[in-house]
Structures are given as structure tokens and as C-alpha cells.
TORGU-623098 format. One line per field, with one value per residue: residue number from 1; residue in three letters; chain; x, y, z of N, C-alpha, C, O, CB in turn. Coordinates in pm, 1 decimal, m for minus. Last residue first. Glycine has a CB too. Layout:
paro c(NUM ...)
torba c(ALA ...)
kedo c(A ...)
n.px c(X ...)
n.py c(Y ...)
n.pz c(Z ...)
ca.px c(X ...)
ca.py c(Y ...)
ca.pz c(Z ...)
c.px c(X ...)
c.py c(Y ...)
c.pz c(Z ...)
o.px c(X ...)
o.py c(Y ...)
o.pz c(Z ...)
cb.px c(X ...)
cb.py c(Y ...)
cb.pz c(Z ...)
! end
This chain:
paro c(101 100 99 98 97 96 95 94 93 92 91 90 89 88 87 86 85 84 83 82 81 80 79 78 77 76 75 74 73 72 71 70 69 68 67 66 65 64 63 62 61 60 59 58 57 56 55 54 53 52 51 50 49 48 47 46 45 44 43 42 41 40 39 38 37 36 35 34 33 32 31 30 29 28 27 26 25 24 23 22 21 20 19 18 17 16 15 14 13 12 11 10 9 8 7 6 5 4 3 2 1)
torba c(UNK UNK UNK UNK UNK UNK UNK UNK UNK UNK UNK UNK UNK UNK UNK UNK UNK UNK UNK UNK UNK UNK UNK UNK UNK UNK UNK UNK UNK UNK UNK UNK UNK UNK UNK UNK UNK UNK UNK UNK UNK UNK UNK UNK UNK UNK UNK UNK UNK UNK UNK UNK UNK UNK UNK UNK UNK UNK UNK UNK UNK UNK UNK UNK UNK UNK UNK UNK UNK UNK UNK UNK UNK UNK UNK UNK UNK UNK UNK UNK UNK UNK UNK UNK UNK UNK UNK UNK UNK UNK UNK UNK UNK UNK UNK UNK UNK UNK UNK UNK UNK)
kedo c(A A A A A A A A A A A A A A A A A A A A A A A A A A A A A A A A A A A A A A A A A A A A A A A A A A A A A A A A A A A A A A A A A A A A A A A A A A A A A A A A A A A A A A A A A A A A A A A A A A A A A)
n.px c(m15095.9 m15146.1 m15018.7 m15176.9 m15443.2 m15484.0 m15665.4 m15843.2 m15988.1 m16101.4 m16381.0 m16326.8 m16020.5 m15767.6 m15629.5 m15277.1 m15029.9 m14678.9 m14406.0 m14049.8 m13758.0 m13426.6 m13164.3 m12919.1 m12553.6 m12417.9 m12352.3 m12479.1 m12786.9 m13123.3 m13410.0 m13712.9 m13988.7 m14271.3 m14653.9 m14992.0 m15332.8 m15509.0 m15658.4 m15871.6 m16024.1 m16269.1 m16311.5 m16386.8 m16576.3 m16418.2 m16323.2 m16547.0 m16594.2 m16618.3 m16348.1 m16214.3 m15859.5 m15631.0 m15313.9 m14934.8 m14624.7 m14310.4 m13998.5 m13699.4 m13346.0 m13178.7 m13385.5 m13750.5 m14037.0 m14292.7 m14591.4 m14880.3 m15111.0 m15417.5 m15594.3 m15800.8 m15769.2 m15903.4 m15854.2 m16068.3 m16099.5 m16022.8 m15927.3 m15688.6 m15563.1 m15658.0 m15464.7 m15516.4 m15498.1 m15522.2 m15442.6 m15385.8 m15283.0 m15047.3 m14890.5 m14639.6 m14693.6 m14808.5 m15059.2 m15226.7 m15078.6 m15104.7 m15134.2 m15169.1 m15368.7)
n.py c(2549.3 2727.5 2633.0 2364.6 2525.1 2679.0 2472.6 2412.0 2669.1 2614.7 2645.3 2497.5 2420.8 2338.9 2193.3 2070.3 1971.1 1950.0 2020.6 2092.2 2045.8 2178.9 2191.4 2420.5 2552.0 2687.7 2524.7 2220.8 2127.1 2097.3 2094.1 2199.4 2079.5 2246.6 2239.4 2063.2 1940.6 2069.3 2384.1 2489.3 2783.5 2975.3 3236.5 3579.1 3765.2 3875.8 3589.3 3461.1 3311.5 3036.1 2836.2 2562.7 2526.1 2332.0 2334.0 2316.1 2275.4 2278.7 2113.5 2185.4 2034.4 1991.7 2028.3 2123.0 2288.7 2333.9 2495.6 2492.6 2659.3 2700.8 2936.8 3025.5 3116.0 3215.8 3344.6 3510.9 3338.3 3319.5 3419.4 3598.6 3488.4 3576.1 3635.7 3545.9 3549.0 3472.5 3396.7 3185.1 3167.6 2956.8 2895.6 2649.4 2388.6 2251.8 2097.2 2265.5 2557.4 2915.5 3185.0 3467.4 3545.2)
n.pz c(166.1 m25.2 m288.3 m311.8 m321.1 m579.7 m757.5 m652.3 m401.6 m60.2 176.9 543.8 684.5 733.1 973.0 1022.2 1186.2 1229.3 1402.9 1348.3 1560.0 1565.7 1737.8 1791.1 1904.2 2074.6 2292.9 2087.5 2131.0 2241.4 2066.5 2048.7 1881.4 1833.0 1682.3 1675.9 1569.3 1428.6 1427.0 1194.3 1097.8 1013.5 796.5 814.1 903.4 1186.7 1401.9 1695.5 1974.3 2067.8 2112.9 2106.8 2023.1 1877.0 2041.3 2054.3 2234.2 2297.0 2465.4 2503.5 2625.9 2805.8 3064.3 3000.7 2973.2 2781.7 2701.7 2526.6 2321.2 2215.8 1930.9 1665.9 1343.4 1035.4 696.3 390.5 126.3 m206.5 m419.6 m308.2 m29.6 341.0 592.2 895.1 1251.5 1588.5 1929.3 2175.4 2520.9 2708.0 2981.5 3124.1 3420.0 3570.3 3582.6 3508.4 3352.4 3373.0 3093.6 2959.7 2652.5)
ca.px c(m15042.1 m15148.5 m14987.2 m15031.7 m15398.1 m15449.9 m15493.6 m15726.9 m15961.0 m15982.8 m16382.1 m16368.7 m16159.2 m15812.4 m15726.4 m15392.6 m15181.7 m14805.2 m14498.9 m14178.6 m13837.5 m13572.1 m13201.9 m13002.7 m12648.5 m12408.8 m12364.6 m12405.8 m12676.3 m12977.0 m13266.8 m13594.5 m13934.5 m14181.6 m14541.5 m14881.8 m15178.5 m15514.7 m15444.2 m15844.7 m15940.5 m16198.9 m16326.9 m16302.1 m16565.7 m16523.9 m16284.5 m16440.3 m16580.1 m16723.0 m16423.5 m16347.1 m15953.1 m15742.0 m15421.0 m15031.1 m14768.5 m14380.2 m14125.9 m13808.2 m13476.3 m13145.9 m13176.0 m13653.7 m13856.7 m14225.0 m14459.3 m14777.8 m14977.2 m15411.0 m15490.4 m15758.0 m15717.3 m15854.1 m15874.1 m15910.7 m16151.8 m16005.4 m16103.6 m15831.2 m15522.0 m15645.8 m15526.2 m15442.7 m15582.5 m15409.4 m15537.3 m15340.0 m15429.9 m15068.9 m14945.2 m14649.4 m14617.6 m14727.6 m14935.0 m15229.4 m15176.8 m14992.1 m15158.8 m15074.2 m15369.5)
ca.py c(2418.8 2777.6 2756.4 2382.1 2450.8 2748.1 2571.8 2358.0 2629.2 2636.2 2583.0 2551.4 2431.6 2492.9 2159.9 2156.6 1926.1 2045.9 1930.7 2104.7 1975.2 2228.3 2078.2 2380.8 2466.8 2770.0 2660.7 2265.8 2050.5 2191.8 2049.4 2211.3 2052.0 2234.2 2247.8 2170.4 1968.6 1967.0 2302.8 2418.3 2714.8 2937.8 3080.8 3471.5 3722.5 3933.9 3754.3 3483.3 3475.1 3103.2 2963.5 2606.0 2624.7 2440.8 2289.2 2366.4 2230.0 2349.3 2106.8 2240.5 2018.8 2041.4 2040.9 2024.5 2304.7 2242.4 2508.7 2526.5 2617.9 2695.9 2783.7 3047.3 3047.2 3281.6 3205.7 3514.2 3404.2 3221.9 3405.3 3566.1 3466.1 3498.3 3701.7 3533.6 3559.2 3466.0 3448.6 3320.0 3141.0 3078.4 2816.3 2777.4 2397.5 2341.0 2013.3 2214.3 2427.9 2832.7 3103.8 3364.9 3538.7)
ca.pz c(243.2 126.3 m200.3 m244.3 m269.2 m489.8 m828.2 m659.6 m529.0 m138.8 32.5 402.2 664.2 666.2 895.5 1026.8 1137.1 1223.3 1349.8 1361.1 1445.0 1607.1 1691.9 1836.8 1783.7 1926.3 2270.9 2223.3 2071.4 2286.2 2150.5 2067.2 1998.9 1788.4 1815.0 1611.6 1650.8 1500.1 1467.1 1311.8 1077.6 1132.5 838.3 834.8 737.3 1053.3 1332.7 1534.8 1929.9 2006.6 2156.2 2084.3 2149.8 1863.7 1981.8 2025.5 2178.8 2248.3 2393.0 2499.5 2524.0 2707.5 3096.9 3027.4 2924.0 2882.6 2718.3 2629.4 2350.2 2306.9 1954.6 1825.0 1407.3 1150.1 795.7 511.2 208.3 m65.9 m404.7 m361.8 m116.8 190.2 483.3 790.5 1130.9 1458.1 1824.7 2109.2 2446.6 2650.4 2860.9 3132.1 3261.4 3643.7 3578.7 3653.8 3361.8 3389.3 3241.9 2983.8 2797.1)
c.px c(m14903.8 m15118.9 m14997.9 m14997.5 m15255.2 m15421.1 m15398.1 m15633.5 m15843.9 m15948.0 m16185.6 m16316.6 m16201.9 m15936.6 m15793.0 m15554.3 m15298.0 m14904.3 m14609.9 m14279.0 m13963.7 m13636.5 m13350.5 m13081.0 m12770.8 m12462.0 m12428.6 m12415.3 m12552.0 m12898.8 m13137.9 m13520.6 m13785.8 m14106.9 m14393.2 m14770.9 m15064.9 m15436.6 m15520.6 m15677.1 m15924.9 m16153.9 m16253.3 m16336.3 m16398.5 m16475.6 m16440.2 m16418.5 m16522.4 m16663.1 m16535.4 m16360.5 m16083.8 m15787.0 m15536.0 m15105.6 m14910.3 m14512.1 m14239.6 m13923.1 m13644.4 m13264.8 m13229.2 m13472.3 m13818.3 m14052.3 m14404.7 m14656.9 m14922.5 m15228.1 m15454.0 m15695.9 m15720.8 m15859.0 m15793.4 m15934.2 m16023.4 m16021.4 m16102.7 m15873.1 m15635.7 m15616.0 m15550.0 m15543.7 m15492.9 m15471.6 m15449.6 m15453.3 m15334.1 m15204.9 m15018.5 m14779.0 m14714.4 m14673.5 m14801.9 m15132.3 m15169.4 m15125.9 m15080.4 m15144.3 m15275.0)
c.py c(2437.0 2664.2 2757.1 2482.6 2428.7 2675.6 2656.3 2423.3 2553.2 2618.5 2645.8 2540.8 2529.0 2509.5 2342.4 2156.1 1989.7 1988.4 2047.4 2002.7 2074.2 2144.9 2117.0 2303.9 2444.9 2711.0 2697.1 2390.3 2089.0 2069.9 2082.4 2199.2 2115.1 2163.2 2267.6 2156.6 2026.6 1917.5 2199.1 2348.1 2629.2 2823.1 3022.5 3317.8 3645.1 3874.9 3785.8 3589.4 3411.0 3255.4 3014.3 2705.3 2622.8 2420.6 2368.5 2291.3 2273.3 2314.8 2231.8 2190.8 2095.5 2033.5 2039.0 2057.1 2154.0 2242.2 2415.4 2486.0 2637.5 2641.6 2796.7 2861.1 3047.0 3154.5 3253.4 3340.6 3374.6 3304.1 3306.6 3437.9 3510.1 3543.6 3622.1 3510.7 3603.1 3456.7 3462.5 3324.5 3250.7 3043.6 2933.0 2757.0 2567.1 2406.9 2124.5 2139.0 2363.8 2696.0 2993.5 3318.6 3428.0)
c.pz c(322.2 242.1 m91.0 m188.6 m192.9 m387.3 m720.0 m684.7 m552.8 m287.2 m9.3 276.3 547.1 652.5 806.8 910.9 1114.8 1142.5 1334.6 1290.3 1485.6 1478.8 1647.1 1757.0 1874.2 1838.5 2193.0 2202.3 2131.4 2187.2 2144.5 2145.6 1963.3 1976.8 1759.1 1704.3 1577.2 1616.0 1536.8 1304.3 1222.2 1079.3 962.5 847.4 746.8 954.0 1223.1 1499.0 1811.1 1915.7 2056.2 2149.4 2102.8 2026.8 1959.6 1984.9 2169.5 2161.2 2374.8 2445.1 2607.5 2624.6 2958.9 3043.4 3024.5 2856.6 2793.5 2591.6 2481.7 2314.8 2122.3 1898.7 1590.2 1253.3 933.5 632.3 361.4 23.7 m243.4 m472.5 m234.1 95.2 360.5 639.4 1003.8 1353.7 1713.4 1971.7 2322.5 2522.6 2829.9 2982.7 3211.5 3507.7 3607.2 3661.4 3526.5 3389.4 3280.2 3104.7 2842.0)
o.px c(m14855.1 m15117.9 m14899.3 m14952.4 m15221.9 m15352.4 m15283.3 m15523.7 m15739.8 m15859.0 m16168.3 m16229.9 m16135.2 m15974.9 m15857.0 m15561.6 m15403.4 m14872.5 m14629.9 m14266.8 m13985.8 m13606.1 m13420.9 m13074.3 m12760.7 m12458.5 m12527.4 m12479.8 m12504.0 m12938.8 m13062.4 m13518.6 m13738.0 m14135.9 m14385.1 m14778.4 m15047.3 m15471.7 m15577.6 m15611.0 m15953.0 m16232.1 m16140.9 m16411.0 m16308.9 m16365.6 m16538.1 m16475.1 m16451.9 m16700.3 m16493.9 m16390.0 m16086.1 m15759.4 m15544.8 m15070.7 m14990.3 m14510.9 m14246.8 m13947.2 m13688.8 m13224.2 m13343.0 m13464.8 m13890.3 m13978.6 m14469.3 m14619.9 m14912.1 m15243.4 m15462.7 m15735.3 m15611.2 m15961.4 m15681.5 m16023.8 m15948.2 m15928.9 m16195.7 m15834.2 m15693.0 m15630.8 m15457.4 m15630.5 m15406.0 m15518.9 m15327.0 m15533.6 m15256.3 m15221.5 m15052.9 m14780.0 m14826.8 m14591.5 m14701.2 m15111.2 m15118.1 m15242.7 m14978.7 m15197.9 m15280.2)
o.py c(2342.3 2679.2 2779.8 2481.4 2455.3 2746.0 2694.5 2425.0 2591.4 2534.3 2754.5 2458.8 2608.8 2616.8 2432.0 2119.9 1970.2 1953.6 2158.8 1934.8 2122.6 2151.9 2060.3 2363.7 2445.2 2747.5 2757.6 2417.9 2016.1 1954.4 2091.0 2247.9 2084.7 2176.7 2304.1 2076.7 2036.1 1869.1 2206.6 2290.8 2675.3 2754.5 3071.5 3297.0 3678.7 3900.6 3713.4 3689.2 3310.9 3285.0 3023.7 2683.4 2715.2 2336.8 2474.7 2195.5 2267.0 2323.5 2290.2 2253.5 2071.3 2020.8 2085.9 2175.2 2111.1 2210.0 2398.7 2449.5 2743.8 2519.5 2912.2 2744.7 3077.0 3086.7 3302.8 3256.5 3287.5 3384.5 3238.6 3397.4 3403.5 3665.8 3605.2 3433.8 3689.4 3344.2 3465.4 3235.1 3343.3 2940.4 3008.6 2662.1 2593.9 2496.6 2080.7 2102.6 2411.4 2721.9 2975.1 3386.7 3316.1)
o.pz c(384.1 364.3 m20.9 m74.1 m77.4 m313.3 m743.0 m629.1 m499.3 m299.4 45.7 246.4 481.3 605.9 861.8 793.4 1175.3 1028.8 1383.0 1188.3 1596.6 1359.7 1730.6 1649.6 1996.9 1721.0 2234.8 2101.1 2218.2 2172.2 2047.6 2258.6 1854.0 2095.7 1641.9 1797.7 1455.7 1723.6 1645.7 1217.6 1332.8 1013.6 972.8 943.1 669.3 905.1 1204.7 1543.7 1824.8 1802.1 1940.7 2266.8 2021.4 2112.6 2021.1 1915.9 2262.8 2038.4 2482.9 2341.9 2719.7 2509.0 2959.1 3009.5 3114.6 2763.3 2896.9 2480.1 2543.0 2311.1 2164.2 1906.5 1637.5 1244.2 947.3 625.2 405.2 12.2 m200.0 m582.1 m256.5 96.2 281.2 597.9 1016.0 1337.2 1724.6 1944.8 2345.7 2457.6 2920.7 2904.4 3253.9 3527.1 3662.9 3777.1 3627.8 3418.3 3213.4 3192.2 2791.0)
cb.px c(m15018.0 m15299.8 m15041.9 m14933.8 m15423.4 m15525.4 m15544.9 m15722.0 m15958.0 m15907.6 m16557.0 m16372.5 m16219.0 m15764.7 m15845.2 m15312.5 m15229.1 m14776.1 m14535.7 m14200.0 m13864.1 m13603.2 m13182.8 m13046.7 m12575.9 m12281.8 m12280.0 m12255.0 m12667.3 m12913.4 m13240.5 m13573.9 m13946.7 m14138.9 m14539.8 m14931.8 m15112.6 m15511.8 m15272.4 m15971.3 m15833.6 m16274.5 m16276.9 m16246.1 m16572.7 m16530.6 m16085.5 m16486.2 m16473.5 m16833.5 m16318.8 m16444.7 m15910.1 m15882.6 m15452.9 m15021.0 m14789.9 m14302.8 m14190.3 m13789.4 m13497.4 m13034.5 m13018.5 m13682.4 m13741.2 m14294.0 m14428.5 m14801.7 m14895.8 m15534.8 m15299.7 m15949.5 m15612.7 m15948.0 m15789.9 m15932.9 m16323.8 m15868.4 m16199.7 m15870.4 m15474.9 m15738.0 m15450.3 m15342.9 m15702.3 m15308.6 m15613.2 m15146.3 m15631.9 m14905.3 m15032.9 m14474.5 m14676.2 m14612.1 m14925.0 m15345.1 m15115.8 m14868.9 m15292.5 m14916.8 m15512.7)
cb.py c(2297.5 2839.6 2851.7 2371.4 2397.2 2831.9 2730.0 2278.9 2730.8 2571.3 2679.4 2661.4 2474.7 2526.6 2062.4 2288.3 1852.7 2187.6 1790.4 2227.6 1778.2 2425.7 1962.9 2459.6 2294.3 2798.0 2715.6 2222.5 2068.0 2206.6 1938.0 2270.7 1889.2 2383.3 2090.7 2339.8 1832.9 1899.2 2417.4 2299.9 2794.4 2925.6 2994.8 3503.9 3902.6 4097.5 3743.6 3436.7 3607.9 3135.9 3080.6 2524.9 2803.8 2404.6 2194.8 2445.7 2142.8 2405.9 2000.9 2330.5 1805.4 1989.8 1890.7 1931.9 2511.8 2078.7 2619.3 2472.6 2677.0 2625.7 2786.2 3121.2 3064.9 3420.6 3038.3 3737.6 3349.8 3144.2 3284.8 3695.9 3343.8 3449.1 3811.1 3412.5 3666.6 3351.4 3585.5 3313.8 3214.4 3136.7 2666.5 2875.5 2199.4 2268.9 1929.1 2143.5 2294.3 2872.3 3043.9 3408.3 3514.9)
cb.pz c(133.3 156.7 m217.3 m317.7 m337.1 m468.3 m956.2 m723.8 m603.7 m86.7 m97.9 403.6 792.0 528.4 1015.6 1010.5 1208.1 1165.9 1449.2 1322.8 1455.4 1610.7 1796.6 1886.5 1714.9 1867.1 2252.6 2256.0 1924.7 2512.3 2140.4 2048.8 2041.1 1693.0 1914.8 1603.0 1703.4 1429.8 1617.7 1324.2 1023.5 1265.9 723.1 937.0 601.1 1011.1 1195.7 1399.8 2029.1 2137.4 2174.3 2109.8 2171.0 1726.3 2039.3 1967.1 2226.2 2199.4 2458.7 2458.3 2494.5 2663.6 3188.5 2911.5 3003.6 2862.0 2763.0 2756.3 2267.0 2351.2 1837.1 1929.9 1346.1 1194.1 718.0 673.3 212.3 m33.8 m584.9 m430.9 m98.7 139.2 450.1 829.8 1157.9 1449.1 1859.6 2055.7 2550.5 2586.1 2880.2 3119.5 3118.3 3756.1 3415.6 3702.1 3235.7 3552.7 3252.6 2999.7 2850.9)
! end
């Protein structure tokens, strides 16, 4: 669902579930991101959403924070860092770890 904040900035609810790996059970995600454009640079920030609804037989996962900022360089370049903090909740076997990191 797109809405706009009270600060005027564009901002979007999204949903997002992702298939585990076995014996790691799938992990499903509801994140809240807006949007802030600026003359050459975009910010882009995401956080978890406490909503009650989950997928079937999913863990809910939490974006502590997330985003990307992109900066114009000129025409034909753009500058894009990402951040990201996430918590996978629940159980992950070591051996399977890095994988889904």
C-alpha cells in the first residue's frame, strides 16, 4: 500500500517471504520504506512493521534498518551504498549461516 508520511515523503508497506534453505524454515518479512529525493541524491529507508498477519509456517524476520542512498555522479554514473541490519530470527544451523547472511 502506497501512502505518503506527514513530512510529505512517498512511503510504501511491502511484504516479502523467502524460501529456506532446508532444514531452515522459510522467513517472511513486512517492512515499512520511504522515499526522499533530493537535486542529486535519493535516500531510501526501510523498517520492520509490527503487523500481526504472517505467511504459513514462516518465521518472521525483522529490518532493523535497511535502505540505499543514491547519488547522482553525472549522466551515466550513480553512487549507490547499501545498509542493512537484519535480524533472521529463529533457529539457523551453523553450517548454513554465512549462506543466508
Amino acid at each position: 500500500e502506497n501512502f505518503n508520511t506527514r513530512h510529505g515523503h512517498q512511503a510504501k508497506v511491502h511484504y516479502m517471504r523467502y524460501k529456506g534453505i532446508w532444514p531452515v524454515q522459510d522467513r517472511d518479512f513486512v517492512n515499512v520504506s520511504v522515499i526522499q529525493l533530493a537535486k542529486d541524491i535519493t535516500y531510501i529507508a526501510s523498517r520492520e512493521v509490527s503487523i500481526l498477519w504472517q505467511g504459513e509456517k514462516a518465521t518472521r524476520a525483522k529490518v532493523i534498518i535497511a535502505g540505499y542512498i543514491l547519488k547522482r555522479i553525472d549522466e551515466n554514473q550513480t553512487h549507490l551504498t547499501y545498509i542493512s541490519d537484519v535480524d533472521l530470527a529463529g533457529w539457523i544451523p551453523h553450517m548454513l549461516q554465512n549462506k543466508v547472511n
